[in-house]
N, C-alpha and C positions, 0 to 999 in steps of 0.2 A: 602714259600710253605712248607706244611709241608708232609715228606716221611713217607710212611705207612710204619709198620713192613714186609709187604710182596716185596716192595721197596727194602729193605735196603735186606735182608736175600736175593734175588732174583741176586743180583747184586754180591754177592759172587764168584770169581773164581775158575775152578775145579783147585785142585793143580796139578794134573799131565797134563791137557790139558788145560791152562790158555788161551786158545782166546776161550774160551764159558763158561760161568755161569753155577750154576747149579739149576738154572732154565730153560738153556737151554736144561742141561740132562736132564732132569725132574724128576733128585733126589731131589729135593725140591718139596717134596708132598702139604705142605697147611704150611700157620702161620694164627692162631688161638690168641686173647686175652682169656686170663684167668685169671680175674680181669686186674690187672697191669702186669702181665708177660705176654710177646710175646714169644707162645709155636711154637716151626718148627718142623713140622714131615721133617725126613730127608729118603731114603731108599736109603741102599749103591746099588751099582751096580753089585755085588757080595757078598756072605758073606764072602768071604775069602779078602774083597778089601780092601789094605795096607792104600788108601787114608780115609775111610770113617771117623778114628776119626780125622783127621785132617779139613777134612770137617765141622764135626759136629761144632769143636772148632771154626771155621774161622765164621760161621753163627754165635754161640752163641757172639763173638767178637764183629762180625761189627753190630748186636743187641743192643750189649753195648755201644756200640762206638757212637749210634745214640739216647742214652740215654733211651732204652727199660730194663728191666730186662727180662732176656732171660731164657728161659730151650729147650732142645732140646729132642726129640723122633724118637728113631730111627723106623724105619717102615718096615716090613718086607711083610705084604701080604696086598698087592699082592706083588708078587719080582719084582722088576726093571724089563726094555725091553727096548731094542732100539727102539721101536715103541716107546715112549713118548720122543726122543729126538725130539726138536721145528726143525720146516724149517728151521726156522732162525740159530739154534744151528746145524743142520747139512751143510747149507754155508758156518760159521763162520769155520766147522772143516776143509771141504775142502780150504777156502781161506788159511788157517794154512798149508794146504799139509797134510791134512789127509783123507784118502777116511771115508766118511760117511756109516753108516750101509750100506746094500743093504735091499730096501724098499721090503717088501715082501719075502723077500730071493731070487732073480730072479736066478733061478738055472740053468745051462749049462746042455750039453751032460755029463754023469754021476755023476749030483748033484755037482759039482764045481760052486759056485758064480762069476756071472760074477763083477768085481769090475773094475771102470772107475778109471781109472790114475787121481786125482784131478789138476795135472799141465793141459795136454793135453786132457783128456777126453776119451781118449783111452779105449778100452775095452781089446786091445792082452795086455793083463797083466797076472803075474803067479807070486805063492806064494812061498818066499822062504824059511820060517820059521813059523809053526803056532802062532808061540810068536813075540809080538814085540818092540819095549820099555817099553812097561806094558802087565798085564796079557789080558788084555781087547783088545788089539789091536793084527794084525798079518802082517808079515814082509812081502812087497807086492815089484814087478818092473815091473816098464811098459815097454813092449816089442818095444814100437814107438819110446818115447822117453828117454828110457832108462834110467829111473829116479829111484832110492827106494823111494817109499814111506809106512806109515803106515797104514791100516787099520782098522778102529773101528770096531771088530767082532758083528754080529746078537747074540744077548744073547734074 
């Protein structure tokens, strides 16, 4: 069988949250042929994101690795959103123990995100740090079952 260039590029892991692709992010914009090179629009998820050229490198790699000649472009507009993370990429965060964006922003009593605990489902959760192992994420604990876990911020 033979894998398409958008296969191989697709199947890439995020380096700092390795149980979802980034195709699951849906920084993986398009791979395009241009003649003989497989071109991947990539868009970081911030411009200041520490991961993006490691990103960039691991596509242009496993391109190569699959016998493509590769170039990569980085893609800025539109900017990234958590809206284009997949169902599938935001289960995969939760089975991880990461709570998933909050779809829509569903807002509380003065603009607080309600964010469900990804263990128990709980919603009596509170933030304890807007930061949380990466810039992207914020330091969350469930109030049920007394867990930390991380939050993938709404960008």
């Amino acid at each position: 069988m033979v894998t398409t260039a958008w296969e191989v590029a697709a199947a890439v892991p995020d380096p700092e949250v390795p149980c979802v692709t980034v195709a699951d992010l849906g920084i993986l914009r398009w791979v395009r042929m241009d003649g003989d090179v497989a071109v991947a629009g990539v868009t970081p998820t911030y411009s200041g994101c520490p991961a993006v050229l490691a990103i960039e490198l691991a596509v242009e790699a496993a391109l190569r690795d699959a016998g493509y000649q590769a170039r990569i472009e980085r893609v800025f507009i539109p900017p990234w959103t958590t809206d284009w993370i997949t169902p599938e990429g935001r289960e995969k965060l939760r089975a991880y123990g990461i709570a998933p964006p909050v779809a829509g922003g569903k807002a509380t009593l003065f603009g607080a995100v309600a964010v469900a605990c990804p263990r128990c489902a709980s919603t009596n959760t509170e933030r304890l740090s807007e930061f949380g192992s990466t810039a992207c994420k914020a330091q969350y604990r469930c109030r049920s079952c007394r867990e930390p876990f991380d939050y993938f911020k709404c960008i």
